[in-house]
C-alpha positions as CSV (number, residue, x, y, z in Angstrom):
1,X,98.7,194.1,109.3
2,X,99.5,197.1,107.1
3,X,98.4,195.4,103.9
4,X,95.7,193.6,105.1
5,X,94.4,196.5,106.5
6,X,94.1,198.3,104.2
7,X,92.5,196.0,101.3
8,X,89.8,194.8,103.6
9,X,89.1,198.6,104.6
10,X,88.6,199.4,101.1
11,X,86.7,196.3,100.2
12,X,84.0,196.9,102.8
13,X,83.7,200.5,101.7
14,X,82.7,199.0,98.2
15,X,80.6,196.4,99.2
16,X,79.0,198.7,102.0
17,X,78.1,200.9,98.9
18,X,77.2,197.9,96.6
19,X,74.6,197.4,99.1
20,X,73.2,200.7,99.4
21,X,72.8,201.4,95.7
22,X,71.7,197.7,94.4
23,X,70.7,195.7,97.8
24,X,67.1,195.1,99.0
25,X,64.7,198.0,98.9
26,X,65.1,199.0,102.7
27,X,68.6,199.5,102.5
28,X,69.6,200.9,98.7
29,X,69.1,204.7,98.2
30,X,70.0,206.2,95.0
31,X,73.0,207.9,94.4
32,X,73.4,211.5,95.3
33,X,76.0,212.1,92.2
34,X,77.0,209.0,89.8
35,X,80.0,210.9,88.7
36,X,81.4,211.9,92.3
37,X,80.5,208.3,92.8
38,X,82.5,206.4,90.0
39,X,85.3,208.8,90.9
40,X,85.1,207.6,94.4
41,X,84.9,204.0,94.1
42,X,87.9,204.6,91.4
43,X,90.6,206.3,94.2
44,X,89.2,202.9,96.4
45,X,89.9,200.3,93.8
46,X,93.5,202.1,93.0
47,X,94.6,202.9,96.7
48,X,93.6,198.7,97.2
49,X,95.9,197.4,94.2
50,X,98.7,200.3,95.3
51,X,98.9,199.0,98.5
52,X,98.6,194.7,97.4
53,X,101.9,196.3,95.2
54,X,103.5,198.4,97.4
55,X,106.9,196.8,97.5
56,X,107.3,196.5,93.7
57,X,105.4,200.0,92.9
58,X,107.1,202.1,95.9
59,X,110.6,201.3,93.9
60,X,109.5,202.3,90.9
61,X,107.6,205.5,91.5
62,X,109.4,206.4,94.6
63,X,113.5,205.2,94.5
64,X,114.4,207.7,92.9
65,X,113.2,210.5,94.7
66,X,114.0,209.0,98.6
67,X,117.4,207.9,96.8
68,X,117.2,205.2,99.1
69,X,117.9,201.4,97.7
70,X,114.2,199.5,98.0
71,X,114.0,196.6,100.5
72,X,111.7,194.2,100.1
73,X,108.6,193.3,102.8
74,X,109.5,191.4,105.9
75,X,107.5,188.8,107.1
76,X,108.3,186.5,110.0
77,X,107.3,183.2,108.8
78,X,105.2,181.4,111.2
79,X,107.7,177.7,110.1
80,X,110.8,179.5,110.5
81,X,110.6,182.2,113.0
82,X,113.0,184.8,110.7
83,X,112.5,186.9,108.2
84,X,112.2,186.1,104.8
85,X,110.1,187.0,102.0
86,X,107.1,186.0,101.3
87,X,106.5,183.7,98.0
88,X,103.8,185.6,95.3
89,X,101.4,182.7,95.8
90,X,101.3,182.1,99.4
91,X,100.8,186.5,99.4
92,X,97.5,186.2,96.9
93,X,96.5,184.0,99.0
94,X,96.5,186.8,101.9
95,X,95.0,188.8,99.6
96,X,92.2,186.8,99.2
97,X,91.2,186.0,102.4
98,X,91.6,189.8,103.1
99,X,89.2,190.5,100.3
100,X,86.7,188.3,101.8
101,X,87.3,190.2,105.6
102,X,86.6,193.1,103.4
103,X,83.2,191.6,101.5
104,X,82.2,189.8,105.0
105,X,82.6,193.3,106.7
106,X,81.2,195.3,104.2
107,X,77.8,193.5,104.9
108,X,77.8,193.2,108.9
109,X,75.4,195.5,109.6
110,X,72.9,195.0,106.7
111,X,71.0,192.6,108.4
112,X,70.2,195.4,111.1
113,X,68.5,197.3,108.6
114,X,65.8,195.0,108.9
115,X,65.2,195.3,112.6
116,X,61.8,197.5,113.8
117,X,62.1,201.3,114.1
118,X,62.0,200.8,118.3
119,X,65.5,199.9,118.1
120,X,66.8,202.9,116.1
121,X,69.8,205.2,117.9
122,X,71.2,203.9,121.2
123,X,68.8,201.3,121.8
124,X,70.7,199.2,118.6
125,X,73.5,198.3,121.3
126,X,71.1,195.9,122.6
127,X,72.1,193.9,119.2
128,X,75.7,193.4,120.7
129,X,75.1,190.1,122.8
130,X,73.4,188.6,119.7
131,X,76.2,189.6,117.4
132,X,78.8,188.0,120.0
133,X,76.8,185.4,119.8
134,X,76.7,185.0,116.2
135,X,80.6,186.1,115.5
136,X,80.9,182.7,118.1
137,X,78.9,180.1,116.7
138,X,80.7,180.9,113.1
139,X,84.2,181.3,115.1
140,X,83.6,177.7,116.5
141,X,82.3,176.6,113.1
142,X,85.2,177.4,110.9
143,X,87.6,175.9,113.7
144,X,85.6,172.5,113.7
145,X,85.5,172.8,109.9
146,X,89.3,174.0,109.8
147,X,90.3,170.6,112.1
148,X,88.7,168.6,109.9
149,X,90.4,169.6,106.1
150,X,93.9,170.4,107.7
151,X,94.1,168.2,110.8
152,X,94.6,169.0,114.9
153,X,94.7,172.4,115.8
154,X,97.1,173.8,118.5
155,X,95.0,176.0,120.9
156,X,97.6,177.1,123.3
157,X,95.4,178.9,125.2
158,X,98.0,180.1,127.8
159,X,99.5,182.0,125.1
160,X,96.6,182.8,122.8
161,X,93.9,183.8,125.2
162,X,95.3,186.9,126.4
163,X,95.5,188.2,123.1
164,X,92.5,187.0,121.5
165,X,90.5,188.7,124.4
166,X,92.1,192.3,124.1
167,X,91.6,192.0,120.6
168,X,87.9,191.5,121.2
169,X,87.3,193.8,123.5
170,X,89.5,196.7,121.6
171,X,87.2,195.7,118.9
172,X,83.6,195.7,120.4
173,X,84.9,198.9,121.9
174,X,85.2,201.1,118.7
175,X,82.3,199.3,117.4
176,X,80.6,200.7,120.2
177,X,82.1,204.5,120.2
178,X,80.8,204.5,116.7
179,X,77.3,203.7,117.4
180,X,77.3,206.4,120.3
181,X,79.1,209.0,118.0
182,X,76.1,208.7,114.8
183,X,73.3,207.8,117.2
184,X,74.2,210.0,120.8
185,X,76.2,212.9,119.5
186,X,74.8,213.0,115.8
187,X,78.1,212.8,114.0
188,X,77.0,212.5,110.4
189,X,78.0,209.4,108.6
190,X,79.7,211.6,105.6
191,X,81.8,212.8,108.6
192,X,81.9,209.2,110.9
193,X,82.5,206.7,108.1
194,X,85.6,208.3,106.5
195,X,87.4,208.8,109.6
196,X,86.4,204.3,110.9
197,X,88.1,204.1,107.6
198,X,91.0,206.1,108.2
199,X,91.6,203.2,110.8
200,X,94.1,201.4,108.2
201,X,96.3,204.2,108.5
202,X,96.8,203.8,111.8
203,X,97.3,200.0,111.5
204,X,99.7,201.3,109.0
205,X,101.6,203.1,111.1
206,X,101.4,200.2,113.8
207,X,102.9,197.7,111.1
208,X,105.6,200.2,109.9
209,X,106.7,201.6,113.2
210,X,106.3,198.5,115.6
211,X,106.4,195.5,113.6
212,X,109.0,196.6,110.6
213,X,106.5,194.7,108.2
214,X,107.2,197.7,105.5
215,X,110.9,199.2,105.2
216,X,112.6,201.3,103.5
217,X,111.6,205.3,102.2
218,X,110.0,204.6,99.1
219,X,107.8,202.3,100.5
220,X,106.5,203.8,103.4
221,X,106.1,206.8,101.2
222,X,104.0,204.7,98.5
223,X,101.8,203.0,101.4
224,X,100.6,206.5,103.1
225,X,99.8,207.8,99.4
226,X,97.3,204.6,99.1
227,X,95.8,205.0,102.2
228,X,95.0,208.3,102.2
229,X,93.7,207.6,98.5
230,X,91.6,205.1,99.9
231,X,90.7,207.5,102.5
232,X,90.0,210.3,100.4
233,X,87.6,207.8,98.0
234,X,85.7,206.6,101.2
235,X,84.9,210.5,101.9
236,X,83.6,211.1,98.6
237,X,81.5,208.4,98.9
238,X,80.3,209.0,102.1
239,X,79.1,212.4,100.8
240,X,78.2,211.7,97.4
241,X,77.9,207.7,96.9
């Protein structure tokens, strides 16, 4: 959770921007500083590679100072049920599907820029049943296309259900506080963006604290100074990209 977090926040930052400086002409504007910009997208990139490396990085910039031994990231293994570490290929592979949550993200709401002016501020939540609707046909879609490459799937559902219901409704929630916050209240998108992205710091924390994913000082130490990199870079942006 802590990891994946925080690639595919970063990743969506860039491709959010990639779209407003180089997508169709009714979403690109141009930059308000190239400089601040480059800068920006810079602290993104490195706070995303610190944090795919923060096992092996943390110990090397940070051992010495926590003088604490470095452990390595836990991961309960979904054959096994223990913990055990988690073999570089099957982790790039992570990494790649978080990059492409991040690309996927990064482009939800383009297609909204499209929509007529009538549905500008508050009125835009009428868009939410049609993007349930949507985020189900291609949820149902990748499961039928999923059953077919790697064979029967295990659904579970007194178990999963629960869980995949809260999640959706936790999500559609902040999607919809941020809508109200720009569109009702006004809250600036150099001010509202940084702060949606500040999210992975608290996933961060929930992977650290709850699940144990990321241990030891130098570590922990080494994730926060990524994320608020990536934080910080996603600011900039907001103001400047």
């Amino acid at each position: 959770l802590s990891i994946a977090m925080g690639i595919w926040c970063g990743t969506a930052t860039l491709v959010s921007f990639l779209w407003g400086t180089i997508g169709p002409a009714v979403i690109a504007r141009p930059l308000v500083n190239v400089y601040l910009s480059g800068l920006a997208i810079s602290l993104i990139i490195l706070g995303i590679l610190g944090i795919i490396y923060v096992d092996i990085l943390g110990k090397k910039l940070f051992g010495a100072c926590c003088g604490e031994e470095h452990q390595k990231l836990n991961v309960v293994e979904s054959s096994g049920g223990g913990n055990g570490g988690v073999s570089m290929g099957k982790k790039m592979l992570g990494v790649i599907y978080a990059l492409s949550v991040g690309c996927f993200g990064g482009s939800m709401l383009a297609p909204l820029s499209f929509v007529p002016p009538e549905f500008d501020g508050l009125k835009g939540l009428g868009f939410i049943p049609s993007f349930g609707t949507g985020s189900l046909l291609m949820g149902t879609f990748i499961m039928v296309l999923f059953r077919l490459v790697s064979g029967p799937i295990k659904f579970k559902c007194s178990q999963t259900l629960w869980a995949g219901l809260t999640s959706g409704c936790v999500w559609q929630f902040g999607n919809v506080c941020q809508v109200v916050a720009q569109k009702y209240y006004l809250l600036p998108y150099a001010i509202s963006y940084p702060i949606f992205q500040a999210s992975l710091v608290f996933a961060g924390f929930l992977g650290i604290v709850l699940f144990k994913e990321i241990t030891g000082a130098p570590a922990v130490a080494f994730f926060y100074v990524c994320a608020v990199t990536v934080v910080a870079g996603a600011g900039l942006l907001a103001l400047y990209g």
